[in-house]
N, C-alpha and C positions, 0 to 999 in steps of 0.2 A: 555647364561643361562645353554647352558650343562655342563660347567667346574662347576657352582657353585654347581649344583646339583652332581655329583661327588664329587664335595669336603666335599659336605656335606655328603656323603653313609662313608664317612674314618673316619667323627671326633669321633667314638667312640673308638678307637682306641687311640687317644689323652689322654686319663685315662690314661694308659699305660705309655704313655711318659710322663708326667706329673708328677704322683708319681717318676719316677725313676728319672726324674731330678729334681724334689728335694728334694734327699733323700742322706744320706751316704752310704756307701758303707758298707753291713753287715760285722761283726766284723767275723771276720776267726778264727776258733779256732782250725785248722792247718795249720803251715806256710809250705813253701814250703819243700820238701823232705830234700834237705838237712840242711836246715837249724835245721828242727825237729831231725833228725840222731848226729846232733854235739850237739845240745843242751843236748838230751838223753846220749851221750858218758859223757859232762860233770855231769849229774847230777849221775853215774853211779861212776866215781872218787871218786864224792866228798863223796859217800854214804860209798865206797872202806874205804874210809880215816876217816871217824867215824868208822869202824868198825875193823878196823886193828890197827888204832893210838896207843892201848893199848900193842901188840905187841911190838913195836916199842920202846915207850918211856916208863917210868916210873918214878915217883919223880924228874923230872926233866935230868934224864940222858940216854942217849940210851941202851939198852938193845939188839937189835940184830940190827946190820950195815945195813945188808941188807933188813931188812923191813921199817927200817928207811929212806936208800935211796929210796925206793919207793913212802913213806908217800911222801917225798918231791917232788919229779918226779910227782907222780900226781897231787900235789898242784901246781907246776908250770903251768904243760899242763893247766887245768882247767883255771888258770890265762890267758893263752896265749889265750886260745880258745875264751873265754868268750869275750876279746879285739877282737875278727874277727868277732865276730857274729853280724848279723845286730842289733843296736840299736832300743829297743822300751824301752817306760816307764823307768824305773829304769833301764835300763842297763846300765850308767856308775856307776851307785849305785851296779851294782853285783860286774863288776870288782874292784872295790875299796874295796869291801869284800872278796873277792879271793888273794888279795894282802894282806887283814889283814889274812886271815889264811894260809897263807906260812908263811907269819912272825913269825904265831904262832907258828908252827912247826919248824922253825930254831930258833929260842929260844926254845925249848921241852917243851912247855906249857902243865900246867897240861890239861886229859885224857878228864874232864868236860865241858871246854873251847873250847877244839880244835875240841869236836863231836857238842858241843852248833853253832859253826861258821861251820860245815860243815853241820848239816842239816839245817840250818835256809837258809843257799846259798842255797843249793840243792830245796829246799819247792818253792824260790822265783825264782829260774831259772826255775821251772818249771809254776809257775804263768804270768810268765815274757815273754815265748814260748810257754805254750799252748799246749803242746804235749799230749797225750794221756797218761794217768797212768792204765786205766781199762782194764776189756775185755769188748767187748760188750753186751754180754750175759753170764749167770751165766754161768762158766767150767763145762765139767765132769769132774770128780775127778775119777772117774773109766777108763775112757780111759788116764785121768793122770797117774794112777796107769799103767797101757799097757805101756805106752810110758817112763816111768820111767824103768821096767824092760828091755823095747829094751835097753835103750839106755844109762842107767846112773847107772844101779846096779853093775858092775863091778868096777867101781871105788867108789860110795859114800854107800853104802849100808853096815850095819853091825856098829860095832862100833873101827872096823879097818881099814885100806886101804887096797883093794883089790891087789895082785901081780902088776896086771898092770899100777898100780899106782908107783911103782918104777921107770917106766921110763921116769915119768915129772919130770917137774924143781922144783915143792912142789909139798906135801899131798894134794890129795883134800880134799874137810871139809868134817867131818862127821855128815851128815844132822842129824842124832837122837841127837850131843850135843845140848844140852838147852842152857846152857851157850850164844852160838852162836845165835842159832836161837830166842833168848828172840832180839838180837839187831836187827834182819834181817828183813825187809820187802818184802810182797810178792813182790811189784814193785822191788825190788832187785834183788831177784830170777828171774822175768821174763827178766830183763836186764844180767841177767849173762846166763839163755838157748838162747837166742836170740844174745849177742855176744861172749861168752865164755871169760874164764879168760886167756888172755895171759899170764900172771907171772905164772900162776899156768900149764900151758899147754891145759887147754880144751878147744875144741873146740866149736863157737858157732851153733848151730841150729836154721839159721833165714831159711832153708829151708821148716822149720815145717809149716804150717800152723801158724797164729795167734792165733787162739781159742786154737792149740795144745799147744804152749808153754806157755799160760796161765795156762791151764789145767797141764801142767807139774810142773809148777809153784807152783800152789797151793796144789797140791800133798806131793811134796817136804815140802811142809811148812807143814805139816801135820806131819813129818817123828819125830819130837820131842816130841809129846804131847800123852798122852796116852788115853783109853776108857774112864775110870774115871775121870777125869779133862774132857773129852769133855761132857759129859754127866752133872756134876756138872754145868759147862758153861751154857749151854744150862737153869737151874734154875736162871742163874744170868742174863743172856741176859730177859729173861720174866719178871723176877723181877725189874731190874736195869733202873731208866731212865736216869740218865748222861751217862750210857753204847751207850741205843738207839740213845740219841742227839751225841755223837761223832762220833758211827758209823751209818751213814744214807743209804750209797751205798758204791757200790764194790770200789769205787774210794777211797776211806776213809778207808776203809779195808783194802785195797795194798798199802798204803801208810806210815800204821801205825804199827810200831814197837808193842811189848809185852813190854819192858822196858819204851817206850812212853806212854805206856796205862796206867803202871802201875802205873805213877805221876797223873794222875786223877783216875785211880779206886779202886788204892792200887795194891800190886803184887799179892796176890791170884785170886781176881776178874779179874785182866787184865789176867795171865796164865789161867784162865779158859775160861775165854771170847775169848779170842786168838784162844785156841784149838776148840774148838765151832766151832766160824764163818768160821774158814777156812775149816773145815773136812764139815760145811755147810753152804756156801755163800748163797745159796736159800734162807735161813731166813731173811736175809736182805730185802727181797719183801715184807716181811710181816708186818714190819714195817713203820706203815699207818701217823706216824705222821714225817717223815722223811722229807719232803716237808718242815713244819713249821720249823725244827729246822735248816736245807741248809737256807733257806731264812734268819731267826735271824744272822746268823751268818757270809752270804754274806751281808748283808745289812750293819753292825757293822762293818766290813774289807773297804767297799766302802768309807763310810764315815773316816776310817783311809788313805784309798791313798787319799784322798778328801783334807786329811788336810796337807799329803804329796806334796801337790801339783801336784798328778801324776794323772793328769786327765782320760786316757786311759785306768787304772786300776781301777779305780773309776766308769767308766761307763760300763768296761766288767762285775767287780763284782757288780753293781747296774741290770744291765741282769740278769746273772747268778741267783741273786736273787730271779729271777720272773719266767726265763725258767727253770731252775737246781733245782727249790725248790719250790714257789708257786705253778706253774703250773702244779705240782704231786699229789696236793690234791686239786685244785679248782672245779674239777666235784663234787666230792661228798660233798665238804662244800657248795657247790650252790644248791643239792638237799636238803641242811639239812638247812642252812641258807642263802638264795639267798640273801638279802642286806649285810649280812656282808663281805661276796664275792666281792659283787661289789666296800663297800668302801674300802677294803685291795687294790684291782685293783689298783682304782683310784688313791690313796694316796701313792701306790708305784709307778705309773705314774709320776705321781708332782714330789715324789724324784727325780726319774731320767730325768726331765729336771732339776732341781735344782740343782744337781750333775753335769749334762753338760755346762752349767753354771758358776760353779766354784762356786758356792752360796753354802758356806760350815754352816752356818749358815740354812740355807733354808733346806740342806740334811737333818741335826740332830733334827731340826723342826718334819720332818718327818718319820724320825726312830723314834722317840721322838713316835710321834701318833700312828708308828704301832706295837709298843711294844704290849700293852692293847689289839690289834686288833688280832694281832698276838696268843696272851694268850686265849682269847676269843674262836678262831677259835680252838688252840690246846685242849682245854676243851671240846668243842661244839665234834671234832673228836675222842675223847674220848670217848664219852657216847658209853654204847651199843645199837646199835641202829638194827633193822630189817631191811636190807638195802634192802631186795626182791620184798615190793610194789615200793619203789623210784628208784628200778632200773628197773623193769616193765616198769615203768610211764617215765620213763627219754629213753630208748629205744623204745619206743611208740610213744612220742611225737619228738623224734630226727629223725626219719625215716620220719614220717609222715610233720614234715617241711621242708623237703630236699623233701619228696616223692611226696608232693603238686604241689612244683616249678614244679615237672619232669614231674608230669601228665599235667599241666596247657597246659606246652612246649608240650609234644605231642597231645595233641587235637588240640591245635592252630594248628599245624604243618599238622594234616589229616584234619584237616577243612577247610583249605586253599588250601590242594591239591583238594579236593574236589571242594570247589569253583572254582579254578583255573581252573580243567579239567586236570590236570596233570595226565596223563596214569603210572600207579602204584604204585603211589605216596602213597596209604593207604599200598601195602604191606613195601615197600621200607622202611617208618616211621618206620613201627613196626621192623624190622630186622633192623633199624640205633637202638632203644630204648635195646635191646634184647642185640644186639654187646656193645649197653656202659655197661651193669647190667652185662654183663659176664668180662668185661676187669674189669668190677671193682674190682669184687669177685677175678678175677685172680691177681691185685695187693698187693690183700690182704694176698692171699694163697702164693703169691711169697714175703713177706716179711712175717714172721712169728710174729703174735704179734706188728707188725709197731713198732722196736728198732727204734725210730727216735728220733736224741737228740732234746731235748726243741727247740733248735735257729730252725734248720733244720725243723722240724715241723710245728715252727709259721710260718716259710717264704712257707715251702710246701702248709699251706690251706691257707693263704694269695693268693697267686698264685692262688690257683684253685677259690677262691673267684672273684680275680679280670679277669680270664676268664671266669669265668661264666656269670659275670657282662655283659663282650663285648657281649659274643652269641647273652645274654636273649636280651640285647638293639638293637645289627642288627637284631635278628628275630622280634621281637616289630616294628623295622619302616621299617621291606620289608611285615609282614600281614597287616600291619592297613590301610592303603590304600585298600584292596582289599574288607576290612569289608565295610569301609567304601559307595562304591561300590555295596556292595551285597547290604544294607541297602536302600542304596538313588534309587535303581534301574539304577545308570549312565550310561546307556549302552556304551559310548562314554569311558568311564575309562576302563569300562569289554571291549569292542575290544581290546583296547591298551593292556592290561595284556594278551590276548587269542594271540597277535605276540611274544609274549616274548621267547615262544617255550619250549619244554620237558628238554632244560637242566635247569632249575630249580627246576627240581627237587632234583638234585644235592647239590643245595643248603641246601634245605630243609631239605635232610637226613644228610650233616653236620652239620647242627641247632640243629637236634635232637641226633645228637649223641657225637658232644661234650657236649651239654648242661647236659644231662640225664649225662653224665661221671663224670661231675665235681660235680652236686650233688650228684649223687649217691659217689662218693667217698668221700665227705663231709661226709653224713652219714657213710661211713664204719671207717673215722677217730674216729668221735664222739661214736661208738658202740663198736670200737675197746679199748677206754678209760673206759666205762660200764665193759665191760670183764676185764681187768684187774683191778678194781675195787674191784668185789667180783664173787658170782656165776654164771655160764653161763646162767643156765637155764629161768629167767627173763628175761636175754636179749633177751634171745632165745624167747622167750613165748611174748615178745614186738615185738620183728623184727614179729614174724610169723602174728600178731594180725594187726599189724600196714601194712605190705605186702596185707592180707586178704583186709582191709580197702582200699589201694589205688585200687585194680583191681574192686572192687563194683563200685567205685566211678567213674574210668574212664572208665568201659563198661558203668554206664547209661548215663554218661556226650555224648559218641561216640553215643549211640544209642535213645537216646530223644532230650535233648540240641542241639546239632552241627546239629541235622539232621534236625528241625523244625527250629532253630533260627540262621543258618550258620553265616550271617554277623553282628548280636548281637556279639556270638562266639568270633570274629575274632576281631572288637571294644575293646570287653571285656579282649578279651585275650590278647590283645597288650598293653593295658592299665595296663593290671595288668605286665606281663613280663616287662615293662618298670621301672614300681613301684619296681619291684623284684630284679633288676639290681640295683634299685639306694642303696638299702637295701645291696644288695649280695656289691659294690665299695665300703661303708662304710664300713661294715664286713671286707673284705680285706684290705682297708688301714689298718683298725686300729692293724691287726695280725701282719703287715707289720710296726709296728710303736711298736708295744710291741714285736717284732724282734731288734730294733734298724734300722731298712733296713730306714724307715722317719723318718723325725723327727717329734716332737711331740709339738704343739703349742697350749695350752689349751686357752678355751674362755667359757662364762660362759652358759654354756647351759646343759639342764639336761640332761640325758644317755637314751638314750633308743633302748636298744636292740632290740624292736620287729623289729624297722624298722632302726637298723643300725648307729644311730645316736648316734655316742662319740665326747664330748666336745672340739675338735679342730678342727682349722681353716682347716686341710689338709682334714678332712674327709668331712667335711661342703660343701667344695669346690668341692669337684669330687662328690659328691652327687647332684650340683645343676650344673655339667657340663653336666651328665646322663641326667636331666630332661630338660637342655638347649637344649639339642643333639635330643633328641624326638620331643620336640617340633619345632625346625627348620627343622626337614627333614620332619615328618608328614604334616607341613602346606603346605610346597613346593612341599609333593607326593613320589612317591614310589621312591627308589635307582633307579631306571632301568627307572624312566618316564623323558625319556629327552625333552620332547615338553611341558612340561606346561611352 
């Protein structure tokens, strides 16, 4: 009987293994170092050879030998490289396109052509590897400016070349010509301070920092455009909504040419728009319907590799849709319109097993649906709205659900030391509850604003959901015995717990202090999304209101309830901490499932978030493993009672 009771103190642990086997393996959106490093060199070529090509050739005949040999020179590499790099999705599709644009270039194909086949490779070699095109954080553009004068004003500065620029093998460019800089993207610039141009002789600065060469980057991009045009910009960017829908984030920004822009905005709009954003990317945060228009247009891309038959592209961009773009505005569309939130969710769900699937019919079904839904939602985040009650209310209510669990967990947790006779156990509690509220805060304060991309995120509070899960369930079936006990009067059960001895107390303050860590950092995810949102100070005026609220609540729960009705308490509390587990393993599959990390098996049942319940088999199932897990150790007795 001892082994079974053992075995039974382990199976909540089985969640754990459970989800993970069977689930896929989250989608990686960096491959390994070098593979990233070659990928970047080629897409760095290929951008070379759109913007030099004109150099080189003209109406069909060379014009300077040796720019010409270059153009070719990197068209080949880029072909060679492309053939080494490990195959995903359309990679024999790039290569085969790297081969049409050498082609092109050894026939001197006109200027249109030859930039049309180098950024279209370049755009999909980088869809294709996944690399990074951003910073992570908006640049300074003042310490741009610092790092520019160390380091780069002697050669690119003015509208001639500095002396010292005689002794490369070519001119460097002169960042102020337009001409130039209309074709140049920031992602450019940061690919040329981070390798430097050999042909040209500069050196690269990957010793900078990242943020610096970004920041250098964007500086530079700046060196073309004047006050006037930035300021005019700055009317067009307010005004303009195809402006907003193209550019939604810094990624879109550095990607995008002035001469790119200008085929959607016209060329005055684009050179104004250009000058703007770059002298201030900050602005781009302010753009609230950014979210809607990434999702439109990853959704529309998914369903084109869908009919590609490139499945793997079909289901990062069917993500991407939901992490990179819904999931930027579902807080505040669920304070404004809480069911249409939910059916945009769900209905982007469905696509993306419809999509894995290969049910290309099924995806466009559902693109189909969430057009209108979509439109809906961008309208609804349009209005002007007073967002300072609903962000109050939504920091209130988010603390106070996370803050509930936490209190629940530590009264059970001094109630039971209490009962138990556990020597210190009341202070121990409190310094385990005390240590998680300050690590958490310190998480918070050590990332600045939680920069956590979408993917990284869902699987982060997934994670913390589904350990929360385990604690709440082992603290649930090592108290409820004990309640049990207090209640019935069983003195024959209370001797048997009074041999177990002081180190469980150990336990108990691990109880409370992972458990209190994982909510409370629940809450600090969720308050951290308020905050960026709109103004602090509601958040603030909620966290403080909704803090007040928990300590009333669990000094009188400590000082009347636990103290007259201990083994009620301790019943109560186990029952309910069990309940809160099966809630908290639903919540975490399901993050873990709109990660891509499980898969996702819909069944007909309705949603209901109070208590954790989304319409698939996976979540249904660890939800009734939870209450399976409870109810066989509870009947058979505490983890530790090996004589019944």
């Amino acid at each position: 009987m001892r082994g079974r009771r053992r075995s039974c103190a382990f199976l909540p642990f089985a969640i754990l293994l459970l989800l993970s086997a069977g689930g896929a393996p989250a989608p990686s959106l960096a491959d390994d170092g070098l593979t990233q490093v070659r990928a970047k060199q080629v897409w760095q070529l290929l951008d070379y050879v759109a913007l030099d090509y004109q150099r080189a050739v003209a109406q069909g005949s060379v014009i300077d030998s040796s720019e010409y040999a270059e153009m070719q020179e990197f068209a080949a590499t880029a072909e060679q490289t492309l053939g080494e790099l490990p195959r995903r999705g359309s990679g024999e599709d790039l290569r085969r396109r790297s081969t049409s644009l050498r082609k092109a270039i050894a026939d001197k194909a006109d200027l249109t052509v030859v930039r049309r086949l180098a950024h279209a490779l370049a755009d999909d070699v980088q869809r294709t590897y996944q690399f990074a095109v951003a910073p992570a954080a908006v640049p300074n553009l003042p310490r741009g400016e610092r790092l520019f004068r160390d380091h780069c004003f002697a050669c690119h500065a003015g509208s001639v070349a500095r002396p010292i620029a005689s002794k490369r093998e070519a001119e460097p460019d002169v960042l102020a010509d337009r001409a130039r800089a209309r074709e140049r993207t920031l992602f450019a610039l940061y690919q040329s301070v981070s390798n430097g141009v050999a042909t040209g002789g500069m050196p690269g600065y990957a010793a900078l920092a990242e943020q610096d060469r970004w920041a250098l980057a964007f500086f530079a991009g700046t060196l073309a455009y004047a006050a006037p045009e930035r300021e005019e910009g700055e009317r067009v960017w307010q005004s303009s909504r195809p402006a907003r829908q193209l550019l939604t984030g810094l990624d879109s920004l550095t990607q995008v040419s002035e001469r790119a822009l200008a085929d959607r905005l016209g060329d005055q709009a684009a050179g104004a728009v250009t000058a703007y954003l770059r002298a201030n990317p900050q602005a781009l945060a302010a753009n609230k319907l950014a979210g809607i228009y990434v999702a439109s247009t990853r959704l529309s891309d998914s369903v084109a590799a869908l009919r590609r038959r490139d499945l793997e592209a079909s289901r990062t961009l069917a993500l991407s849709a939901y992490l990179d773009g819904f999931e930027l505005v579902e807080s505040t569309l669920a304070r404004r319109d809480y069911d249409l939130y939910k059916r945009i969710e769900a209905e982007m769900a469905i696509g993306r097993v419809r999509g894995a699937r290969g049910d290309i019919d099924g995806a466009l079904a559902s693109q189909q649906a969430l057009r209108p839904m979509l439109d809906d939602a961008e309208r609804i985040l349009s209005l002007p709205v007073n967002e300072a009650r609903s962000t109050f209310v939504g920091a209130l209510t988010g603390l106070l659900r996370e803050g509930i669990e936490a209190v629940l967990l530590v009264t059970t947790m001094i109630t039971f030391g209490r009962r138990r006779g556990l020597r210190g156990a009341n202070a121990t509690v409190h310094a385990g509850w005390v240590v998680a509220l300050l690590a958490a805060v310190a998480t918070w304060a050590a990332a600045p604003g939680l920069a956590i991309p979408g993917l990284h995120r869902e699987i982060l509070e997934g994670s913390s959901s589904l350990l929360a899960a385990v604690v709440l369930l082992a603290a649930s079936v090592t108290v409820h015995p004990n309640g049990l006990a207090a209640r019935s009067g069983a003195s024959g059960s209370w001797r048997r717990l009074e041999s177990t001895g002081d180190g469980l107390v150990w336990f108990v303050v691990a109880f409370t202090l992972v458990g209190v860590y994982c909510e409370a950092f629940e809450a600090v995810l969720a308050c951290d999304s308020l905050f960026a949102d709109g103004e602090p100070l509601p958040v603030i005026l909620g966290l403080g209101s909704g803090s007040a609220l928990l300590i009333l609540v669990g000094f009188a729960v400590l000082r009347t309830v636990a103290t007259r009705w201990g083994g009620q308490v301790l019943t109560f509390g186990a029952l309910s901490l069990a309940a809160i587990a099966a809630v908290q393993v639903g919540k975490g599959a399901t993050e873990l499932q709109e990660a891509g990390v499980i898969p996702l098996g819909p069944i007909a049942l309705p949603h209901v978030d109070l208590l954790g319940i989304n319409p698939s088999w996976q979540t249904v199932l660890v939800q009734l493993l939870v209450v399976l897990v409870f109810v066989a150790i509870c009947r058979r007795g505490a983890p530790w009672d090996s004589t019944r």
